[in-house]
LUMDRENGU-746143 format. One record per residue (C-alpha): residue in one letter; x negated, y, z negated; residue number from 0. Coordinates in nm, 4 decimals, decimal comma. Layout:
! LUMDRENGU-746143
<vomar aa="a" px="X" py="Y" pz="Z" i="NUM"/>
...
//
This chain:
! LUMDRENGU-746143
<vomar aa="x" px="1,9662" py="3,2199" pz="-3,1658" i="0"/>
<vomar aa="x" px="1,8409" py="3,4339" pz="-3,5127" i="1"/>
<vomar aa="x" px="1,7651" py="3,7875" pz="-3,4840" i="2"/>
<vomar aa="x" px="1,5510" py="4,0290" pz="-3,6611" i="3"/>
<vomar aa="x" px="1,8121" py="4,2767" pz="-3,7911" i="4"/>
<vomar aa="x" px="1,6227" py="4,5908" pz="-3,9424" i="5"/>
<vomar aa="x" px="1,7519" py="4,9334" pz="-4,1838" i="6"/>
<vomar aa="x" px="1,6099" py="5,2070" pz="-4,2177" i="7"/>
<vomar aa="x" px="1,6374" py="5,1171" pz="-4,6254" i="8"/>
<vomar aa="x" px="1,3578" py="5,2352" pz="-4,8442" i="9"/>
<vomar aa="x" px="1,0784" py="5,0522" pz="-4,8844" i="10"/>
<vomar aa="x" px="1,0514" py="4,9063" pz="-5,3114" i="11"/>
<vomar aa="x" px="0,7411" py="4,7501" pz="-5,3903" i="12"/>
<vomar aa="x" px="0,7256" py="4,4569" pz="-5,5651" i="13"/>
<vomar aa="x" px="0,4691" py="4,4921" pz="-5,8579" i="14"/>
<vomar aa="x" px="0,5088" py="4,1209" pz="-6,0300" i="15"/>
<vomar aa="x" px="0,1764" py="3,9519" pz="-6,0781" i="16"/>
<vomar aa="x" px="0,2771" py="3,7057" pz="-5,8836" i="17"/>
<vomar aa="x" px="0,3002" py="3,9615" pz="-5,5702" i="18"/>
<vomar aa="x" px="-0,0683" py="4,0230" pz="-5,5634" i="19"/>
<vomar aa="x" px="-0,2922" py="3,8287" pz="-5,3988" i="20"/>
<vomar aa="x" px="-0,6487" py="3,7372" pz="-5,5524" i="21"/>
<vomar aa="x" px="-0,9365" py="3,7636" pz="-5,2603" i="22"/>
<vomar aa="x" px="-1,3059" py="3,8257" pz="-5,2986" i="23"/>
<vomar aa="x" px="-1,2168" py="4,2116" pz="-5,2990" i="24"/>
<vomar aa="x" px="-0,9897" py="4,2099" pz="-5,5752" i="25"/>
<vomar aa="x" px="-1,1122" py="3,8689" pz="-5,7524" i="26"/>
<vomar aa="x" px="-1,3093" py="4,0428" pz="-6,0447" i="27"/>
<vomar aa="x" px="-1,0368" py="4,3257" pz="-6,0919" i="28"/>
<vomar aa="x" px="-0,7838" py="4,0632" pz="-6,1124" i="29"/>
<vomar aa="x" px="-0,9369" py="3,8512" pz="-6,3943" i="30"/>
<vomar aa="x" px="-1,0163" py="4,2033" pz="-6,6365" i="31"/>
<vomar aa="x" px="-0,6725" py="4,2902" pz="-6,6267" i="32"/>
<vomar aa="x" px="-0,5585" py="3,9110" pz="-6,7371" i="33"/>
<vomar aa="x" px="-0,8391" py="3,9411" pz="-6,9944" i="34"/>
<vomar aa="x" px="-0,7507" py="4,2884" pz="-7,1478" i="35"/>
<vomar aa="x" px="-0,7922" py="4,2171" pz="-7,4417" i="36"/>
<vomar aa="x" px="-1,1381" py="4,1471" pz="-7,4415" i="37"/>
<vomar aa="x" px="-1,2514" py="4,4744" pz="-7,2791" i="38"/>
<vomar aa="x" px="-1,5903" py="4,6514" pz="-7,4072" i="39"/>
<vomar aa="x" px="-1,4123" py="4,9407" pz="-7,6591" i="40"/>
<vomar aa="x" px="-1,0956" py="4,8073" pz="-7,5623" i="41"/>
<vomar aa="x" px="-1,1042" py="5,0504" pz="-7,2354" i="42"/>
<vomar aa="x" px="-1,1568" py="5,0255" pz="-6,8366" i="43"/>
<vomar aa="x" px="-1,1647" py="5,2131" pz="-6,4857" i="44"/>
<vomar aa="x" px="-1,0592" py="5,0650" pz="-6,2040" i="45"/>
<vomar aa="x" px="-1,1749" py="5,2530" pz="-5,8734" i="46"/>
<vomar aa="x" px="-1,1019" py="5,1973" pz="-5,5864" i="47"/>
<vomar aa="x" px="-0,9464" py="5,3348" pz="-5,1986" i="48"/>
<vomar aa="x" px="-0,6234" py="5,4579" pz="-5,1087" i="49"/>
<vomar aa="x" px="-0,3776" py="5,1145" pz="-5,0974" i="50"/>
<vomar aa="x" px="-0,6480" py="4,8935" pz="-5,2962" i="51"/>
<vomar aa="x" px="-0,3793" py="4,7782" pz="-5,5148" i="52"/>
<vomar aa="x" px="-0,4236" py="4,9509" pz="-5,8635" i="53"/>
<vomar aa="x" px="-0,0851" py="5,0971" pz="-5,9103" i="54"/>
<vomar aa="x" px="-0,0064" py="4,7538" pz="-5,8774" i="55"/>
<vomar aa="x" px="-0,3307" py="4,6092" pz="-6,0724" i="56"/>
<vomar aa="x" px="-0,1455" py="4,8810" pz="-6,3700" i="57"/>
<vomar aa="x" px="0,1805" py="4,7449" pz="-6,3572" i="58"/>
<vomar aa="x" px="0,0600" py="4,3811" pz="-6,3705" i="59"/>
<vomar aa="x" px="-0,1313" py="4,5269" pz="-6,7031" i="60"/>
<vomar aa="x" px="0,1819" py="4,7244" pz="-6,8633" i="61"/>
<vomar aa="x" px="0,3891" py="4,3937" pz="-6,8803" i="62"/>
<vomar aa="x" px="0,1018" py="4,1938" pz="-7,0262" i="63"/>
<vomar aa="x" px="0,0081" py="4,4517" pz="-7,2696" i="64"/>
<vomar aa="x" px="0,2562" py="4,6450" pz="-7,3083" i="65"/>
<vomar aa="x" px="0,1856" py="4,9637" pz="-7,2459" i="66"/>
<vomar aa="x" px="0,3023" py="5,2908" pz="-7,0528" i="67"/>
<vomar aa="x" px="0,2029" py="5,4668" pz="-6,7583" i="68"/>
<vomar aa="x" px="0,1608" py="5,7859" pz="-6,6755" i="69"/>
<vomar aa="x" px="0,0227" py="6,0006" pz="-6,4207" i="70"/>
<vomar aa="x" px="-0,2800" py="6,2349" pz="-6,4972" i="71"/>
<vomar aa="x" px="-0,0771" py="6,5392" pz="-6,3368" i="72"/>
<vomar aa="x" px="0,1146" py="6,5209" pz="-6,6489" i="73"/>
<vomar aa="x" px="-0,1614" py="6,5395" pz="-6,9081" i="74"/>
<vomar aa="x" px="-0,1743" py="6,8930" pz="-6,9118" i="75"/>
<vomar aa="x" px="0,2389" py="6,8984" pz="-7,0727" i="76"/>
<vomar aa="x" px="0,2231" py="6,5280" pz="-7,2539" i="77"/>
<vomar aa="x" px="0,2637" py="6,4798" pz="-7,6397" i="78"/>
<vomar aa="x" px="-0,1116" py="6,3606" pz="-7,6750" i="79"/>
<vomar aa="x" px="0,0443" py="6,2150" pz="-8,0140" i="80"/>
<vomar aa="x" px="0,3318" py="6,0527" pz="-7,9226" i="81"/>
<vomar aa="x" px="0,1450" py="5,9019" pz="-7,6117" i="82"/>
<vomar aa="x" px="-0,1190" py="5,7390" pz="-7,8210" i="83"/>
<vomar aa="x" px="0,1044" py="5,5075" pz="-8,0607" i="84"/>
<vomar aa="x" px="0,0415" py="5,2131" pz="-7,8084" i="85"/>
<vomar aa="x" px="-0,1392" py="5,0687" pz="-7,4932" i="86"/>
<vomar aa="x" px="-0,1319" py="5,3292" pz="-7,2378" i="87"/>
<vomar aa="x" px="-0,2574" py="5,3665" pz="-6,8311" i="88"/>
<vomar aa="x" px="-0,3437" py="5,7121" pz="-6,6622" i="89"/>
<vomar aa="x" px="-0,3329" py="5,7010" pz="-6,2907" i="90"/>
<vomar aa="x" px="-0,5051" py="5,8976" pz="-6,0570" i="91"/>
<vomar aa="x" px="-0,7846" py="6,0419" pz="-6,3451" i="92"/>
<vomar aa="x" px="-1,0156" py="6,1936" pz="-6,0582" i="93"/>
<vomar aa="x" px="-0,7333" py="6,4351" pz="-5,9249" i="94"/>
<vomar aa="x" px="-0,7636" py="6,6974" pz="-6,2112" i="95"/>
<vomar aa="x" px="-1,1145" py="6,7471" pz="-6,2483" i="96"/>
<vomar aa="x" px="-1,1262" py="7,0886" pz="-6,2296" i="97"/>
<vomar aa="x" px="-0,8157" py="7,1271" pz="-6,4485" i="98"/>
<vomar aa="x" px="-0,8941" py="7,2374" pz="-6,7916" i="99"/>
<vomar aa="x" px="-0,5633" py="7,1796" pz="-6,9740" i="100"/>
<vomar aa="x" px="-0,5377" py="6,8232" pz="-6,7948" i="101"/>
<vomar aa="x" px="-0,8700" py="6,7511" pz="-6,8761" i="102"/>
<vomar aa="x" px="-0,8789" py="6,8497" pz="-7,2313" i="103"/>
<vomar aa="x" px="-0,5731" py="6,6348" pz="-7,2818" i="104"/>
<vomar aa="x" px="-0,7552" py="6,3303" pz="-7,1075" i="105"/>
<vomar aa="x" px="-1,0389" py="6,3669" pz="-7,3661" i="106"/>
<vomar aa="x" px="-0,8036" py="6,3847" pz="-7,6814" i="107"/>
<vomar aa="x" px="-0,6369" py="6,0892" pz="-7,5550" i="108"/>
<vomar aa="x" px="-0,9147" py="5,8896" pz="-7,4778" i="109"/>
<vomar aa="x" px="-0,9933" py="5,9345" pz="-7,8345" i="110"/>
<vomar aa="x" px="-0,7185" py="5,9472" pz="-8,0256" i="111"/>
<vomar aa="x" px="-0,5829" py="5,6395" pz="-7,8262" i="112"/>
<vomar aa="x" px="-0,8509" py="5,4244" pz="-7,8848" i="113"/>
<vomar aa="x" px="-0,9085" py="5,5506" pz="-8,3064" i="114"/>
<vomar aa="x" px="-0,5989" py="5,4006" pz="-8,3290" i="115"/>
<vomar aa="x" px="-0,6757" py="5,0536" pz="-8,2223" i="116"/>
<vomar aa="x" px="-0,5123" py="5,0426" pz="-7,8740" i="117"/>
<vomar aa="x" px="-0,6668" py="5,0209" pz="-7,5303" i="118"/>
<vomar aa="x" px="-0,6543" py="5,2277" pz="-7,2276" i="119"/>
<vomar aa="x" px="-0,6500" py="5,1521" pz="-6,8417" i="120"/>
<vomar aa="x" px="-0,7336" py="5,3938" pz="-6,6396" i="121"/>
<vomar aa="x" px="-0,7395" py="5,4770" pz="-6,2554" i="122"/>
<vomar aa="x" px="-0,9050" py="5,6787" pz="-5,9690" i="123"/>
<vomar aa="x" px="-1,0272" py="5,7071" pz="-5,6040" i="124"/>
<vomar aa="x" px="-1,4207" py="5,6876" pz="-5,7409" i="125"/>
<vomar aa="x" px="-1,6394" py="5,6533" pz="-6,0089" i="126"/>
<vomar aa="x" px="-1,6294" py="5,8626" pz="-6,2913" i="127"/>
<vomar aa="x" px="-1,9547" py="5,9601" pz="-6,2071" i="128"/>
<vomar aa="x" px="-1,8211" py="6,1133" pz="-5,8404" i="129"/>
<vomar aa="x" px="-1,5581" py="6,3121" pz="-6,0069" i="130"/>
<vomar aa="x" px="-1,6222" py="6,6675" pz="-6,0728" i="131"/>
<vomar aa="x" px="-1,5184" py="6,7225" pz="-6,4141" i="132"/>
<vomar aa="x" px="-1,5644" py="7,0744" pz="-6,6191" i="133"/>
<vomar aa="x" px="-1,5485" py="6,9237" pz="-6,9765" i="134"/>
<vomar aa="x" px="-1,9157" py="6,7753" pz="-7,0623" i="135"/>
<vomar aa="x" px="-1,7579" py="6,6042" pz="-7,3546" i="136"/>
<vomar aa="x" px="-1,5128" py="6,4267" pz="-7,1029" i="137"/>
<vomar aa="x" px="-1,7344" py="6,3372" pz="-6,8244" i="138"/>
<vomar aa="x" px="-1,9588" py="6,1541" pz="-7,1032" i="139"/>
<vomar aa="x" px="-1,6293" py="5,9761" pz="-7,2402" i="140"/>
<vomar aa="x" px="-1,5550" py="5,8374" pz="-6,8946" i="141"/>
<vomar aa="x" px="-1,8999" py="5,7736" pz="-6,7551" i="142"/>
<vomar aa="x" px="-1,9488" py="5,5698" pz="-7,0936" i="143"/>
<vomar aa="x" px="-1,6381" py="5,3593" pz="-6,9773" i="144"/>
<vomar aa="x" px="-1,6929" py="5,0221" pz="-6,7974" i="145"/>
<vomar aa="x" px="-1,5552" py="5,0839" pz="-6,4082" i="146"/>
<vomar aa="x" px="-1,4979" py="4,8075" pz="-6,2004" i="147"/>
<vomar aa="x" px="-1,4426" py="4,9046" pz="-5,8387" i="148"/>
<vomar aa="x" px="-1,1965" py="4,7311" pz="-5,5939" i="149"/>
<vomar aa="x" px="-1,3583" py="4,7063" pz="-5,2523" i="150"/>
<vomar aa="x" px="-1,2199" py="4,7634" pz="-4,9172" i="151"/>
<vomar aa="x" px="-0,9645" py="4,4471" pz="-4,7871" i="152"/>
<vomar aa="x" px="-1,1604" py="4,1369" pz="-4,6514" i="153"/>
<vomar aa="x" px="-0,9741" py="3,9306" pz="-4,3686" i="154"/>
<vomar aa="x" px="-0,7640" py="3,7455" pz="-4,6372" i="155"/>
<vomar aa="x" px="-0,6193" py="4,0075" pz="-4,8181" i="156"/>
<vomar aa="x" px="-0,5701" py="4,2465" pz="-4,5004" i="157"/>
<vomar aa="x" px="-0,3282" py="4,0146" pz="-4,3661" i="158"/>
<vomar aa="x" px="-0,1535" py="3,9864" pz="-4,7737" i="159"/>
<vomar aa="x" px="-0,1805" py="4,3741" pz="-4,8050" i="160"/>
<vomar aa="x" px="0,0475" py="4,3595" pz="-4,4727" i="161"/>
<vomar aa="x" px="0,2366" py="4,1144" pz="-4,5211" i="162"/>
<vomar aa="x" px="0,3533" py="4,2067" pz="-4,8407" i="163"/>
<vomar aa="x" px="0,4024" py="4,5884" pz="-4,7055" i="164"/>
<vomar aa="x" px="0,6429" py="4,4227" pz="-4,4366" i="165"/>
<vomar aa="x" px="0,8377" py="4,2381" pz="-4,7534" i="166"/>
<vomar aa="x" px="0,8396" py="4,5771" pz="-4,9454" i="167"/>
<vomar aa="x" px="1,0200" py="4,7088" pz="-4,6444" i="168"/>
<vomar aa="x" px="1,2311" py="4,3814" pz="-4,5849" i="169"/>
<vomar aa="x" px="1,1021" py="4,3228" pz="-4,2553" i="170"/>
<vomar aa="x" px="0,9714" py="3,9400" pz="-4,1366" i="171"/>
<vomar aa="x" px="0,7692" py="3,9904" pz="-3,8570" i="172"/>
<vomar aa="x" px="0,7393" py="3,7298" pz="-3,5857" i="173"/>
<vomar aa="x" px="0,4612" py="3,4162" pz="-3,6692" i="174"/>
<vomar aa="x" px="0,1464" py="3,5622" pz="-3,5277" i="175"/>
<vomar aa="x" px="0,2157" py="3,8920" pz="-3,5503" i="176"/>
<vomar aa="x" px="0,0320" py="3,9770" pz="-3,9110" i="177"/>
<vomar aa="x" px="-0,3133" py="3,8061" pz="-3,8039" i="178"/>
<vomar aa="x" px="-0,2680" py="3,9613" pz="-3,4225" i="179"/>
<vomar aa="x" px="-0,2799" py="4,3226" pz="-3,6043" i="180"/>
<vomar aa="x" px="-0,5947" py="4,1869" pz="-3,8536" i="181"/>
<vomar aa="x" px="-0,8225" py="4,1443" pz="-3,5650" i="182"/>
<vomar aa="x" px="-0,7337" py="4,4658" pz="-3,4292" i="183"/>
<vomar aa="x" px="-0,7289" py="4,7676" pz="-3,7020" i="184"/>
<vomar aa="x" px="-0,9412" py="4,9133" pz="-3,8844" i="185"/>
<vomar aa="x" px="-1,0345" py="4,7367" pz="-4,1898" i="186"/>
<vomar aa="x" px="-0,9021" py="4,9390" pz="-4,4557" i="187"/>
<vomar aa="x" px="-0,5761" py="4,9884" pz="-4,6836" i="188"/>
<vomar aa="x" px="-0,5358" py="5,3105" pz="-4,5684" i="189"/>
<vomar aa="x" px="-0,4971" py="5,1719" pz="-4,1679" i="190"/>
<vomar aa="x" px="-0,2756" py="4,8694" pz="-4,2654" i="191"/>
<vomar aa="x" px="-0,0323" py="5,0924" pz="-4,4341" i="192"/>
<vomar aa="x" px="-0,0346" py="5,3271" pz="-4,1330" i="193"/>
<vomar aa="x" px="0,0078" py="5,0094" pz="-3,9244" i="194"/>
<vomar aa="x" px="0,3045" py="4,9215" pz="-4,0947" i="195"/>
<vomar aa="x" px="0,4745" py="5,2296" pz="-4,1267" i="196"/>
<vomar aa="x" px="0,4290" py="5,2659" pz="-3,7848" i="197"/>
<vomar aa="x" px="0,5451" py="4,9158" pz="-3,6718" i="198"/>
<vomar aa="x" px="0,8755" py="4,9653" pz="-3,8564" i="199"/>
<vomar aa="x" px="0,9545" py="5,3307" pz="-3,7135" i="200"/>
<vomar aa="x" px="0,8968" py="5,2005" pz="-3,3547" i="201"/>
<vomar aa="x" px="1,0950" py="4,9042" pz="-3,4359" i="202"/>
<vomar aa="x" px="1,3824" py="5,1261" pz="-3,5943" i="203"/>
<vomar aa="x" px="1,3868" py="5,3550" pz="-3,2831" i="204"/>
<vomar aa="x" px="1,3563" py="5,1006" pz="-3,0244" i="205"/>
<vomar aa="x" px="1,5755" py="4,8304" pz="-3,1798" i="206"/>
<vomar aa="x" px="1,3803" py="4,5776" pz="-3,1240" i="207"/>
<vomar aa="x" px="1,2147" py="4,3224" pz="-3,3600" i="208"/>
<vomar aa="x" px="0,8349" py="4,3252" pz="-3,5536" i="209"/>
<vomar aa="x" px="0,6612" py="4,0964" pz="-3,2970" i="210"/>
<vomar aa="x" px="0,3225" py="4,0663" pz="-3,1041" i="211"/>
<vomar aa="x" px="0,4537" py="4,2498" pz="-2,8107" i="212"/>
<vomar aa="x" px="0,5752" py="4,5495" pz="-3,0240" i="213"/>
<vomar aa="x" px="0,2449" py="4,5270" pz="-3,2443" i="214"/>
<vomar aa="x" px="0,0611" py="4,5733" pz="-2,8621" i="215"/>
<vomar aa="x" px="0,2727" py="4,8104" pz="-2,7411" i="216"/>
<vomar aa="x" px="0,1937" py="5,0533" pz="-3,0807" i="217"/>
<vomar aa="x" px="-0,1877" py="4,9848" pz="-3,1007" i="218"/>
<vomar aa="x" px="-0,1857" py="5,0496" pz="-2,6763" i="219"/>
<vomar aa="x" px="-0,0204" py="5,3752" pz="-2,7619" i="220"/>
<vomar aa="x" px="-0,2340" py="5,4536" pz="-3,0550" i="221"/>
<vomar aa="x" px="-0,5536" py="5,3960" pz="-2,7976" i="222"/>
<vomar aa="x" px="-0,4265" py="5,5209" pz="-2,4671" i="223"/>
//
């Protein structure tokens, strides 16, 4: 008789292309990122929630194009020059509106990156158009750049999003268990990552397996 044996490892996700699933939420997103090289002024936004997939939607770009990543909490102390001799993705872009030095890094990037011939991915919560930015000359630059926005998870890729959450944490849940939880939460990234998380603490502490019965048992806790 098999068992579900279960660590409390840490949980590495897997950001191959081939670990992302293409649904009707993430279809148009997908097929930009394969085409990069035929973006308008070689440039693009992708928005989108919490869990939506565009850390993993910037990886999947980096090994096609080539380029590096960074974080826009590090604009403020990055080598503009040294950053903009190739490809290059900024994550998280809303998150230092406000910030002058990040911001004023941002903008000489944007351009310095793209005068010398290379393209630029970048990512955020919401439309540059939500985010409140001090620099005029930088809210212009990233208004002007085309955004496509991931939407929230439809049935299909709610069950992936989990399923591939369980795999980051090496758990295999018990047949029924993934679409059991789909009908039940809330239909966002945001809940199936809580879901998880909270799945695989109650099974760590209880010692027993990711099933339907332990799937009730959290979500008649979570409502009682």
């Amino acid at each position: 008789m098999s068992r579900q044996l279960n660590f409390d490892l840490p949980a590495v996700a897997a950001r191959g292309r081939d670990d992302f699933f293409v649904s009707t939420a993430n279809g148009v997103a997908v097929a930009l990122v394969e085409g990069w090289r035929d973006w308008p002024a070689r440039k693009l936004i992708l928005s989108g929630p919490e869990g939506a997939g565009k850390t993993h939607l910037t990886h999947v770009w980096a090994d096609l194009s080539g380029a590096r990543i960074l974080p826009a909490a590090d604009l403020a102390k990055a080598d503009i020059a040294r950053l903009a001799v190739g490809n290059l993705a900024v994550e998280d872009a809303d998150r230092i509106a406000g910030q002058d030095a990040a911001e004023t890094a941002l903008f000489h990037l944007h351009n310095l990156t793209l005068a010398e011939g290379h393209s630029l991915l970048i990512t955020a919560r919401t439309a540059p158009s939500a985010w409140p930015l001090g620099l005029p000359d930088l809210a212009s630059r990233m208004q002007g750049t085309p955004t496509c926005v991931l939407g929230e998870p439809d049935d299909a890729l709610l069950c992936a999003v989990m399923m591939k959450q369980f795999a980051d944490r090496q758990i295999l849940p018990s047949p029924g268990t993934i679409p059991y939880l789909a009908k039940r939460i809330a239909r966002s990234f945001r809940s199936a990552r809580d879901t998880v998380e909270a799945l695989d603490a109650l099974s760590l502490s209880s010692g027993r397996p990711v099933n339907r019965a332990l799937a009730a048992q959290l979500l008649d806790n979570s409502q009682g």
